[in-house]
C-alpha positions, 0 to 999 in steps of 0.5 A: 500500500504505497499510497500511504504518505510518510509525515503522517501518523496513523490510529489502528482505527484508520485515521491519519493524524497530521501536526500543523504548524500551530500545535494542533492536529489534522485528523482524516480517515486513510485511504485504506479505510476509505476503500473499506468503507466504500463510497463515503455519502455523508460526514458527522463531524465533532463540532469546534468546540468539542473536547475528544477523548483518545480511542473514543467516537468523535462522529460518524461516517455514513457509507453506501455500505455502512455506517461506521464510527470515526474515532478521536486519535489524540484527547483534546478540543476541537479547533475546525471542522471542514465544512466543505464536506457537510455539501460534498462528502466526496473529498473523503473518497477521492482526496482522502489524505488532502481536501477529504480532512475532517477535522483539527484538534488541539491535544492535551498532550502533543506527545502523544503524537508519537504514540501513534502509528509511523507510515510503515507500521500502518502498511504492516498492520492493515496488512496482516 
């Protein structure tokens, strides 16, 4: 699975965590997660505000095949939501890793951050 990009994070829960500049996080679904699911037709993200707790529900990803949970991958409050996809949930299919973003958080701890998944140990793991 070479698609998965290298400066990323990973959850066994498939989310991507990305660290902005600002202290805060970038939190998205891979693309691996994405295929699984199948096309994503609608996004429940945590609203700004929201303090999430690591490994818990933060929302809901609604599929042509399921409905699944979206995890929080670090505890922390939520600082942005992408809004584009509350009218067009197709980011999350097509640019997963970009546009697709679903959420920011400011963790608690930002060392937990390190806690989480390289790129290589992501690929291991979605491969067993």
């Amino acid at each position: 699975m070479s698609s998965t990009p290298e400066h990323l994070k990973y959850t066994k829960e498939h989310e991507w965590v990305e660290r902005r500049g600002d202290g805060r996080v970038r939190v998205g679904i891979t693309d691996h997660a994405q295929q699984q699911l199948g096309d994503i037709v609608f996004v429940e993200h945590p609203k700004v505000g929201d303090r999430v707790e690591a490994g818990q529900p933060a929302g809901t990803l609604e599929s042509t095949k399921a409905v699944s949970e979206l995890y929080a991958p670090l505890t922390g409050r939520v600082t942005a939501v992408n809004g584009e996809l509350d009218t067009d949930s197709d980011w999350v299919n097509t640019d997963p890793y970009g546009d697709g973003w679903l959420f920011e958080l400011e963790p608690d701890d930002a060392g937990a951050l390190d806690g989480l998944l390289s790129a290589a140990q992501y690929e291991e793991y979605v491969a067993e």
